[in-house]
C-alpha positions as CSV (number, residue, x, y, z in Angstrom):
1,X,156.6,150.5,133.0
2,X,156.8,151.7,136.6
3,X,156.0,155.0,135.9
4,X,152.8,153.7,134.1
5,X,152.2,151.4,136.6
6,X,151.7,154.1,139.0
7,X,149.9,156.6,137.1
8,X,147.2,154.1,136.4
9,X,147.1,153.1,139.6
10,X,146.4,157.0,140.8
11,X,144.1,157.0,137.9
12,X,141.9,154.0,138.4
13,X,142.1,153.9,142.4
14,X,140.7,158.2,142.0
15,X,137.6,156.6,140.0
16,X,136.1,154.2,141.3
17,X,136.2,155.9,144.5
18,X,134.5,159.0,142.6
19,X,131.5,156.7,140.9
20,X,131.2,154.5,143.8
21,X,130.7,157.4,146.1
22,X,128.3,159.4,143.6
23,X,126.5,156.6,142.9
24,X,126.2,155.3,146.6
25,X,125.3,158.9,147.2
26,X,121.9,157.5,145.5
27,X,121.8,154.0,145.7
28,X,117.9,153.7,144.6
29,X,118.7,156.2,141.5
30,X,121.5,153.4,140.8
31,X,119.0,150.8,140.8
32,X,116.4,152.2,138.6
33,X,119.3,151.9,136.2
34,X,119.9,148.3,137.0
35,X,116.6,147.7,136.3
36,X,116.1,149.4,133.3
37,X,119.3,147.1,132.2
38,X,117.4,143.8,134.1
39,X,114.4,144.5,131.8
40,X,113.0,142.4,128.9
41,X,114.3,144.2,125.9
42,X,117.7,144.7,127.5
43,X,119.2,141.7,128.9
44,X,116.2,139.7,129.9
45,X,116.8,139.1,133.7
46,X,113.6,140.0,135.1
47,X,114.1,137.6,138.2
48,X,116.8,140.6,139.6
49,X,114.8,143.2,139.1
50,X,113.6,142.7,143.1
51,X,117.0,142.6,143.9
52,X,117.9,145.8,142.4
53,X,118.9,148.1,145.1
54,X,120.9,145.1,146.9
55,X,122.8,144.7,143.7
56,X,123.4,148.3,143.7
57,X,124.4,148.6,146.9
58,X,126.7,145.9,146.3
59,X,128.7,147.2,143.2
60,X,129.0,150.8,144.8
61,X,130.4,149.9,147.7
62,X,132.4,147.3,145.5
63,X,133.9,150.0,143.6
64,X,134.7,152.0,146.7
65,X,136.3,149.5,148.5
66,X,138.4,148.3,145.3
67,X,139.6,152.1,144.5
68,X,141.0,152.5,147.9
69,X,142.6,148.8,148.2
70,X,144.1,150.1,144.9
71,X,145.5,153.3,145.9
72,X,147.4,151.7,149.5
73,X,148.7,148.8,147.9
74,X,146.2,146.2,149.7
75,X,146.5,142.7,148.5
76,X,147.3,143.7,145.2
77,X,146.8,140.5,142.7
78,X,143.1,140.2,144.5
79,X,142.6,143.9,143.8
80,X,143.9,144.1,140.2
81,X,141.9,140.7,139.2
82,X,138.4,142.2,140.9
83,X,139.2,145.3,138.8
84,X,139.6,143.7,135.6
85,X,137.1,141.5,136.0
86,X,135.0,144.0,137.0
87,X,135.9,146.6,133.9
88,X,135.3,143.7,131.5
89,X,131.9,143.1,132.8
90,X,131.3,147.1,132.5
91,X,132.7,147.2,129.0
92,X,130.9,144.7,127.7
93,X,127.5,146.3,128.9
94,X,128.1,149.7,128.0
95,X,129.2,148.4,124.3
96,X,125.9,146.8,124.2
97,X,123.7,149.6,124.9
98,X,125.4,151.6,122.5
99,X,125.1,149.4,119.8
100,X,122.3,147.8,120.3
101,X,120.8,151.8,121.6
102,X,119.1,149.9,124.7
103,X,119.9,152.0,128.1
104,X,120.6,155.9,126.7
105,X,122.5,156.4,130.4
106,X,124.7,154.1,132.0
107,X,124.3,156.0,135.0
108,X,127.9,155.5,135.8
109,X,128.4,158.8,137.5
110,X,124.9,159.0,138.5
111,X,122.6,162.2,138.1
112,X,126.2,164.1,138.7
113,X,127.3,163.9,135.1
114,X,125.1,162.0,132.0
115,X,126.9,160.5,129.5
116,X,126.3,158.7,126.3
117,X,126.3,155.3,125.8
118,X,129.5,155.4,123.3
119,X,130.6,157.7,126.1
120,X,130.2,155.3,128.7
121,X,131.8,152.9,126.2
122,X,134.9,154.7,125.8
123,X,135.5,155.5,128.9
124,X,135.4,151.9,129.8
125,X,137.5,151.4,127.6
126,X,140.3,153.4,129.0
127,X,139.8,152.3,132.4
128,X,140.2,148.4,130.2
129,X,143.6,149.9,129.4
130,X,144.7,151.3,132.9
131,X,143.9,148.0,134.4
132,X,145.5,146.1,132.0
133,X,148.8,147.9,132.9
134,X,148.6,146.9,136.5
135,X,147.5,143.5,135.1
136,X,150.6,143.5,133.9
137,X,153.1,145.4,136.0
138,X,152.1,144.2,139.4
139,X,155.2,143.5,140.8
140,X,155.6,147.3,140.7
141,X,152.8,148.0,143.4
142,X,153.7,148.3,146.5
143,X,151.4,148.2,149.6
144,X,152.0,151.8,151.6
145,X,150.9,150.5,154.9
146,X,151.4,147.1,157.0
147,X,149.2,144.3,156.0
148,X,147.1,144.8,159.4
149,X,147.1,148.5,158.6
150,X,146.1,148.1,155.2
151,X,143.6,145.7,156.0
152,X,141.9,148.1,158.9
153,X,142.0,151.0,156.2
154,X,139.9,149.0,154.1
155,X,137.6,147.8,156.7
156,X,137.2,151.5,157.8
157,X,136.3,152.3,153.9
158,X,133.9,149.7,153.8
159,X,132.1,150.2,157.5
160,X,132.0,153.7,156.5
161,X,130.1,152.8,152.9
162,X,128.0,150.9,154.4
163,X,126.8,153.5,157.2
164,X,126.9,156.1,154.0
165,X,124.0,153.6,152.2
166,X,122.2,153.0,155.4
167,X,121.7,156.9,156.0
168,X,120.7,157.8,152.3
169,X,118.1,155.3,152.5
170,X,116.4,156.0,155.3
171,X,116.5,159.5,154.3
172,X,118.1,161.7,151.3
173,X,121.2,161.6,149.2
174,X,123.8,163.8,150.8
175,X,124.2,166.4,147.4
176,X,121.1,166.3,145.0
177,X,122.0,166.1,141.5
178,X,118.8,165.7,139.8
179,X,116.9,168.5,137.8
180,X,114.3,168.7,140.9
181,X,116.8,169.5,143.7
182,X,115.8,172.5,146.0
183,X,115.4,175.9,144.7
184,X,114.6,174.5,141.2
185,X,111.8,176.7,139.5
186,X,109.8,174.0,137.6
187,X,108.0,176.4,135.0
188,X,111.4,178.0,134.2
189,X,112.9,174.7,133.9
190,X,110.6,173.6,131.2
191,X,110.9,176.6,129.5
192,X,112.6,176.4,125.4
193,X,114.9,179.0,124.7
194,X,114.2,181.1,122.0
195,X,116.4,180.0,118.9
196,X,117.4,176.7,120.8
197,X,117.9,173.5,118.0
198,X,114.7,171.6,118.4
199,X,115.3,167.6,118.0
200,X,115.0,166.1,114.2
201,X,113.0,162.8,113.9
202,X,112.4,160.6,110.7
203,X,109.5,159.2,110.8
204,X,108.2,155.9,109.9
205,X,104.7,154.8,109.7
206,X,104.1,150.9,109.8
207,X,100.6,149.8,107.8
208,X,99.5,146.2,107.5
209,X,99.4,145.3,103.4
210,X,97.4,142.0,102.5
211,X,97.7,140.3,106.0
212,X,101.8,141.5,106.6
213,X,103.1,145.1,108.1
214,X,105.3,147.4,105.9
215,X,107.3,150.3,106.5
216,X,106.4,153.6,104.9
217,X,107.8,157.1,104.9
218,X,106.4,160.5,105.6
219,X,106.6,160.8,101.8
220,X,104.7,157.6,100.9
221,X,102.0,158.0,102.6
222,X,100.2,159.4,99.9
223,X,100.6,157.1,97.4
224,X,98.9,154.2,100.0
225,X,98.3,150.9,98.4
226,X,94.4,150.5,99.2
227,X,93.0,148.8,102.0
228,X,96.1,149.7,104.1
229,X,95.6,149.8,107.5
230,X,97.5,151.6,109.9
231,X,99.2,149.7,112.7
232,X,101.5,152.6,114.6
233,X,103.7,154.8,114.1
234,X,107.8,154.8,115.3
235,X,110.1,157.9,115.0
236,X,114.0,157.9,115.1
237,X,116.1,160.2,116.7
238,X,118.5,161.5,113.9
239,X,119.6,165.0,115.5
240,X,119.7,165.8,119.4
241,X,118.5,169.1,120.0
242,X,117.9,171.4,122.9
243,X,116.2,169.1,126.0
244,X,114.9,171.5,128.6
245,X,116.1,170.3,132.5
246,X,112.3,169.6,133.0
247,X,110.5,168.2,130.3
248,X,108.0,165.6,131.3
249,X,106.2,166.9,134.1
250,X,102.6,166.9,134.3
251,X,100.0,167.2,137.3
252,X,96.9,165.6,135.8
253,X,93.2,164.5,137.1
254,X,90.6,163.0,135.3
255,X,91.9,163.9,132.1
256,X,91.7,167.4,132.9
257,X,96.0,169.2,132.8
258,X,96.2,170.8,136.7
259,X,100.1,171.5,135.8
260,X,99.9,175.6,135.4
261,X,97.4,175.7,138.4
262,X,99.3,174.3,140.9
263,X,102.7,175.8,139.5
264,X,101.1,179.2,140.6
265,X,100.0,178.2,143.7
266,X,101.6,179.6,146.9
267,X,101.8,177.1,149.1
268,X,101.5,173.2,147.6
269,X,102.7,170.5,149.1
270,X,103.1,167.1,147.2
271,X,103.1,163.5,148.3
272,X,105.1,161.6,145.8
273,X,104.2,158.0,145.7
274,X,105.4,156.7,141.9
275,X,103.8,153.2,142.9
276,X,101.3,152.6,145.8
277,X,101.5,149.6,145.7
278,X,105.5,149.1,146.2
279,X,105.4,152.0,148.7
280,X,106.2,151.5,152.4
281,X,103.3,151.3,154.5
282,X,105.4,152.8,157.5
283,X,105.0,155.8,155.9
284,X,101.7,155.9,154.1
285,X,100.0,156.0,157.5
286,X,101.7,159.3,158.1
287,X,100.3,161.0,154.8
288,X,96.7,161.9,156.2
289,X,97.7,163.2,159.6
290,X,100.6,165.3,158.0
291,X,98.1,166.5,155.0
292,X,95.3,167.6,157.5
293,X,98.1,169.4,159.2
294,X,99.4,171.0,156.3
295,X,96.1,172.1,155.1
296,X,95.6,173.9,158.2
297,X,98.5,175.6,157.9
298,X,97.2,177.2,154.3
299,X,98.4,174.3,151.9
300,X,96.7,172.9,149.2
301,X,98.1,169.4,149.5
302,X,97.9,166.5,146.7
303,X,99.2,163.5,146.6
304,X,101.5,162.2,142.8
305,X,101.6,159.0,141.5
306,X,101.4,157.0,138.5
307,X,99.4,154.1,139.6
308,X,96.1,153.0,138.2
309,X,93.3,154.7,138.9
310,X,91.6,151.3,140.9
311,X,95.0,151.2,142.7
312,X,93.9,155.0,144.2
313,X,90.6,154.3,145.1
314,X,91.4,151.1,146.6
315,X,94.5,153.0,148.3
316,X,92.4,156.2,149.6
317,X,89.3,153.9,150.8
318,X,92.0,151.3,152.9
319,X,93.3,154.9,154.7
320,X,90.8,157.0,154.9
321,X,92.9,159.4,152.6
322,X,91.1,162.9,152.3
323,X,93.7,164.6,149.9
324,X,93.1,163.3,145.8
325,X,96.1,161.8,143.9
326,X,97.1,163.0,140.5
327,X,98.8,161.6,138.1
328,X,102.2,162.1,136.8
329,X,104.7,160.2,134.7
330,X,106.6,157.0,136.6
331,X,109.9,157.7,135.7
332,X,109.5,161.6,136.3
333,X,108.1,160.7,139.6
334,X,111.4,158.4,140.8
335,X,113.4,161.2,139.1
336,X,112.1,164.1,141.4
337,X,112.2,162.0,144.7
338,X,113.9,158.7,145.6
339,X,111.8,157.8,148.7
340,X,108.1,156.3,148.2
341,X,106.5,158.2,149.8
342,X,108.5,161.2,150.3
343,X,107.2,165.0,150.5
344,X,107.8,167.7,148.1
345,X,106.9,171.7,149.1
346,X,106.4,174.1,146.4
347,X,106.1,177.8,146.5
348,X,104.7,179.2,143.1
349,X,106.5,176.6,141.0
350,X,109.8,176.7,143.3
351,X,110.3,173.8,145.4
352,X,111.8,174.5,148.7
353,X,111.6,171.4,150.5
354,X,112.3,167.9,149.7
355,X,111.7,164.9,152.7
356,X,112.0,161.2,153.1
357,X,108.7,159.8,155.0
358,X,111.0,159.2,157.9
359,X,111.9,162.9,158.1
360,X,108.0,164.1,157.5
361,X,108.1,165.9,160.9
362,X,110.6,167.5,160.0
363,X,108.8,169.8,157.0
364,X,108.9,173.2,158.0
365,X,105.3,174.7,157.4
């Protein structure tokens, strides 16, 4: 049992340090995920999805803090109980998403490694069992340092986190683990091997029959009872294939697909806003100065965002903006930069420079 004891304890202190510190590498990537798990058709706690990023910030450095008090012994029955309270929270969430097939990423480990949701699940599970151990055999840990050492060591983790969050915030994560880090080539990102297993869907086509909706199969649909009418179509995932890095970007104005044009552009410059309305005004204010600057420097400049069109115009009239927005998926958007706004630099398809608004001075042109 002692041996155990300490083996989970290496195991379980190692990571949570390792998530905390990915995830706290990317705090607002973290709590995109929280919300995604805050929403309506997960667990219906819409009143926290404007607390977020405090929640996340809250759990990573959490997790941090725990794995180190682990590791040197610090008031162990505190630690062990946060742990497994902690782990049981976890478990219970990631079993739900898997069953239930609600959040496809837990976003344990952040952008730095996806899992599945049974994944996530089992892993959980095996951290359930590590803790348990300790649960169990506390009176084998032993703190490594004086209480007033061990309690400074932990206070020096924690400060430490906390400066580590303040800094990513107010400008990038440390080590970019998203598909749109710099150096990615976008077009050759989105390209689909040749040969590569392409996704398999059943699909099922809902119609409404004499006032109530029924289910019908790619098959059926032939043999339609009359009078059906057709109310929408849903398609299950039954085999995973090949998913390209970059798969859902689009640059798009007024209808019209701009994607390939700008791709092959030398010099483009974009100003990522995925809402307008939720982005700081701080650095709005900055975007028409730095764009006129830009564009005299040889870049075609264009702002990205998926707001509504009345949003825009209401948005470019306030500011005087010059430059046009085009649209691009939500999701995609927070996915290739974290800050709102934030500046992107492309070179034929390539990007080569990636900026928080605080740091827009800082863009090389």
């Amino acid at each position: 049992m002692k041996y155990l004891v300490h083996v989970s304890r290496i195991i379980v202190g190692v990571l949570f340090i390792i998530s905390g510190l990915i995830k706290l590498n990317d705090p607002t990537g973290f709590s995109f995920k929280l919300e995604e798990y805050f929403s309506e058709g997960v667990l219906n706690m819409p009143f926290l999805v404007p607390y977020a990023l405090a929640i996340a910030l809250f759990v990573v450095i959490f997790e941090v803090v725990l794995g180190v008090a682990l590791l040197i012994g610090f008031k162990p029955k505190w630690t062990i109980w946060s742990l497994l309270l902690m782990i049981v929270f976890f478990t219970f969430l990631t079993f739900y998403s898997a069953y239930f097939n609600k959040v496809t990423d837990c976003g344990c480990f952040g952008d730095a490694l996806k899992l599945t949701p049974w994944e996530s699940f089992y892993k959980d599970l095996a951290l359930l069992v590590f803790i348990l151990i300790l649960f169990f055999g506390q009176k084998y840990i032993q703190p490594l340092f004086k209480p007033m050492v061990g309690a400074l060591t932990v206070f020096v983790s924690y400060s430490l986190c906390l400066f580590m969050g303040y800094w990513v915030l107010n400008h990038l994560p440390l080590k970019d683990f998203r598909a749109y880090k710099i150096g990615t080539n976008i077009q050759k990102d989105m390209e689909f091997p040749e040969g590569a297993a392409r996704s398999v869907y059943e699909m099922n086509f809902v119609y409404k029959v004499n006032g109530k909706e029924q289910n019908f199969g790619e098959k059926d649909l032939m043999s339609l009872p009359a009078g059906a009418e057709f109310v929408r179509r849903d398609d299950k995932l039954i085999t995973q294939g090949y998913v390209p890095p970059i798969h859902d970007f689009t640059i798009e104005l007024d209808g019209q697909d701009f994607t390939e044009q700008m791709l092959n552009e030398p010099k483009v410059i974009m100003l990522v806003s995925y809402d307008l309305n939720k982005a700081k005004a701080d650095g709005l204010v900055k975007l028409e100065t730095f764009s006129k600057k830009a564009q005299a420097k040889g870049y075609k400049v264009i702002g990205m965002t998926a707001s509504p069109i009345e949003d825009i115009a209401k948005f470019r009239k306030e500011n005087n903006i010059s430059f046009d927005y085009y649209f691009c998926d939500a999701t995609t958007l927070k996915t290739i930069e974290r800050a709102n706004p934030s500046i992107v630099v492309l070179h034929k398809g390539t990007i080569v420079d990636k900026k928080h608004w605080n740091d827009i001075d800082d863009v090389k042109l």
